[in-house]
PLY file of the C-alpha trace (Angstrom):
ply
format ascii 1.0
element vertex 186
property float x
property float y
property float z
element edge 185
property int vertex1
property int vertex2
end_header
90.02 80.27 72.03
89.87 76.85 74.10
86.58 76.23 75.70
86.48 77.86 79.41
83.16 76.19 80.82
83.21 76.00 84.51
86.63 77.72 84.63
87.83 81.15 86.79
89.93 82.99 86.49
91.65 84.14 90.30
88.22 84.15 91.40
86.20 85.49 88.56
83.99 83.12 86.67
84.71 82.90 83.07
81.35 83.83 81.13
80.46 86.34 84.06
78.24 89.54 82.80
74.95 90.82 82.14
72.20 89.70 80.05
71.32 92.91 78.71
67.55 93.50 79.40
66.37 95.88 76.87
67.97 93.60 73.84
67.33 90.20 75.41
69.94 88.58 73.05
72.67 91.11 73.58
75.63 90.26 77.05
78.04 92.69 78.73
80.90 90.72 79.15
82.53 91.71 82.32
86.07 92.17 82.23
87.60 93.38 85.42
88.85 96.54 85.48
86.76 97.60 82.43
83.87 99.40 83.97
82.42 96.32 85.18
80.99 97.90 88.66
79.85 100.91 86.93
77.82 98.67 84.77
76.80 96.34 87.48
75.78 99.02 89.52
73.07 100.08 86.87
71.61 97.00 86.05
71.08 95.85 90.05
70.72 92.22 89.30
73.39 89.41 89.93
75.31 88.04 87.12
74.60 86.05 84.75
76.98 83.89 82.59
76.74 83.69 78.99
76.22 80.01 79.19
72.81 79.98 80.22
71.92 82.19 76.77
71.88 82.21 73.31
73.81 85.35 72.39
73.43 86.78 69.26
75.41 89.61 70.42
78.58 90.67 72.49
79.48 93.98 74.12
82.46 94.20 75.56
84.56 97.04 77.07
88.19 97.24 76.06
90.99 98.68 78.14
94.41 100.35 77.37
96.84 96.89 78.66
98.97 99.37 80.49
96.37 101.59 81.98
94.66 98.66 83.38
97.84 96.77 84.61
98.30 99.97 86.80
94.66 100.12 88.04
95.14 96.32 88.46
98.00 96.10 90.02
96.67 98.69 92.56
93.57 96.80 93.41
95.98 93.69 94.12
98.37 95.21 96.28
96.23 97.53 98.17
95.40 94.83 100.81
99.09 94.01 101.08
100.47 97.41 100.55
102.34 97.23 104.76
104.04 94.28 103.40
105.07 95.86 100.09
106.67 98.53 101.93
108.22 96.63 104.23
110.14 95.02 101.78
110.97 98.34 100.40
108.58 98.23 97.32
110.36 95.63 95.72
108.63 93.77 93.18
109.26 90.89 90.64
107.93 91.80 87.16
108.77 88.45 86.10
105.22 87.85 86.73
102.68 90.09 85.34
99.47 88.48 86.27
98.21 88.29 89.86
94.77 88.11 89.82
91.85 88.93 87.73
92.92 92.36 87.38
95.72 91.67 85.70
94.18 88.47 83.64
94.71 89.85 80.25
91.40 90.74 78.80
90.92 88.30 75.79
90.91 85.21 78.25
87.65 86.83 79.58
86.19 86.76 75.52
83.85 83.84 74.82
84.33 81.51 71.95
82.08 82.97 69.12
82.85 86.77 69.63
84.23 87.24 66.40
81.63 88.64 64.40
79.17 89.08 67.17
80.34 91.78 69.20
80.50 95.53 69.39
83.68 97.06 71.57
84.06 99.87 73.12
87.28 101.35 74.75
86.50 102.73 77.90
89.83 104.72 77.60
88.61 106.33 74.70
84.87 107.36 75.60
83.70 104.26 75.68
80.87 104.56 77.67
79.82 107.44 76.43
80.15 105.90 72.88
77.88 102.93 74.71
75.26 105.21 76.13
75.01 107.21 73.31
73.54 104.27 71.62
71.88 102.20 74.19
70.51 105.41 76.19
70.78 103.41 79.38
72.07 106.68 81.66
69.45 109.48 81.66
71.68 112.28 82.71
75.33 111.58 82.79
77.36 108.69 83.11
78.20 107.84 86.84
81.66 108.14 87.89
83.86 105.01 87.59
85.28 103.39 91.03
89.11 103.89 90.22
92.38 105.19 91.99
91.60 108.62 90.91
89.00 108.98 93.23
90.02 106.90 96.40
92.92 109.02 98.07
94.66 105.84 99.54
95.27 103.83 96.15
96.25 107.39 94.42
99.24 107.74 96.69
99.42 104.21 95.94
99.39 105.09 92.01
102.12 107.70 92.69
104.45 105.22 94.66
104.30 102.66 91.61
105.10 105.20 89.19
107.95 106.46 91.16
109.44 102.68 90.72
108.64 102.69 87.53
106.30 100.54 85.55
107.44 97.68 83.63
105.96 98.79 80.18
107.56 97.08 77.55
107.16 93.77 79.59
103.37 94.58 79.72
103.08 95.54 76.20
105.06 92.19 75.59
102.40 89.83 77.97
99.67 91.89 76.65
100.17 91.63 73.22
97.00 89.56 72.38
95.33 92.65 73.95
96.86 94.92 72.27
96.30 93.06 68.63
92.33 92.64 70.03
92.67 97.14 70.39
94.08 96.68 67.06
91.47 95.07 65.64
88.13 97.39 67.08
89.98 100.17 65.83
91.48 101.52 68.99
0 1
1 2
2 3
3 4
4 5
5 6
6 7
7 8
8 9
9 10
10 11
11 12
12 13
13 14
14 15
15 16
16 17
17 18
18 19
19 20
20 21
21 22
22 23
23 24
24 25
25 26
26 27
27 28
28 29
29 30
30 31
31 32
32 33
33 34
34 35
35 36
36 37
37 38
38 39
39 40
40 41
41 42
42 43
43 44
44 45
45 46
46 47
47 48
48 49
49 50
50 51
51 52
52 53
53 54
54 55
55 56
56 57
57 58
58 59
59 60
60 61
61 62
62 63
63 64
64 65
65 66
66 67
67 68
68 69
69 70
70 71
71 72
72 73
73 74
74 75
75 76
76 77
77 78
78 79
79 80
80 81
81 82
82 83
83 84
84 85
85 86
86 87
87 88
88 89
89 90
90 91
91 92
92 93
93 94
94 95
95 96
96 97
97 98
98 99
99 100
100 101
101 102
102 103
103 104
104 105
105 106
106 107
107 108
108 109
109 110
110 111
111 112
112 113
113 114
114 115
115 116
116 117
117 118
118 119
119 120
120 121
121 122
122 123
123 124
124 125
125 126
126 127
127 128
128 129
129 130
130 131
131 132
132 133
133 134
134 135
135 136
136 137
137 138
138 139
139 140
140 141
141 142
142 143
143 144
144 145
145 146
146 147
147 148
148 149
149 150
150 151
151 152
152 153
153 154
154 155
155 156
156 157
157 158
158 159
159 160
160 161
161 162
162 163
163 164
164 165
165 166
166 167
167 168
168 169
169 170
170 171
171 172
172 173
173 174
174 175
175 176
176 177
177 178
178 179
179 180
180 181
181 182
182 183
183 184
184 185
């Protein structure tokens, strides 16, 4: 991976997480879309960018590329969603990424994860898995902000899928994603 100091991504600083408190050498590595506000949320601090740290330690939240396209692609064209209609819910899927919701997830990794990090897929009880170990939610896990819970961006969900979502084009500009799943195991 090139070097990404100083860099964003639509917005999002590259190196953006949490130091994690109770394991001082350990980072969350926020990844949009991947439980990032559910995480921030606990931790009530601002963020904090790898950068500043030694990190002996990564944890990072992995995402199912076309799950989190969706949920992406949602958060992106909720603000525009008059405009999407108006032009009769046409879209180009030429282009895949529109903002840091759709960034593929590896370009949010930092240079030295290999070897230093522990993944969980949040697709696959992830943060359960996570607090499990790390015992950082007393009773149960909040519930994560997503289109399943917001009634506007679920009829939003069901308009997309009507059109029908571009999956082999996301598994094909997700790939390195997908080969990162590969590799935790997922």
């Amino acid at each position: 991976m090139a070097q990404h100091k100083g860099k964003y991504f639509h917005g999002h600083r590259y190196g953006q997480g949490t130091l994690f408190k109770r394991n001082p050498n350990e980072f969350i590595v926020w990844i949009p879309k991947n439980a990032s506000c559910t995480i921030r949320q606990r931790f009530f601090q601002d963020s904090d960018t790898w950068e500043d740290y030694e990190i002996d330690n990564y944890i990072i939240f992995l995402r199912d590329p076309i799950t989190r396209w969706i949920s992406g692609f949602i958060e992106y064209i909720a603000p525009r969603w008059d405009y999407f209609c108006k032009k009769q819910k046409r879209i180009n899927f030429n282009r895949m990424e529109f903002d840091e919701h759709t960034t593929p997830q590896y370009k949010f990794l930092p240079n030295d994860y290999l070897g230093k990090s522990k993944f969980y897929n949040i697709d696959n009880g992830g943060l359960h898995l996570f607090n499990n170990e790390y015992k950082i939610w007393d009773t149960s896990i909040p519930k994560m902000n997503g289109t399943s819970s917001n009634p506007s961006k679920k009829m939003m969900h069901k308009e997309i899928i009507s059109i029908g979502i571009p999956t082999e084009r996301i598994k094909e500009y997700y790939s390195m994603d997908y080969k990162l799943l590969e590799a935790c195991g997922y």
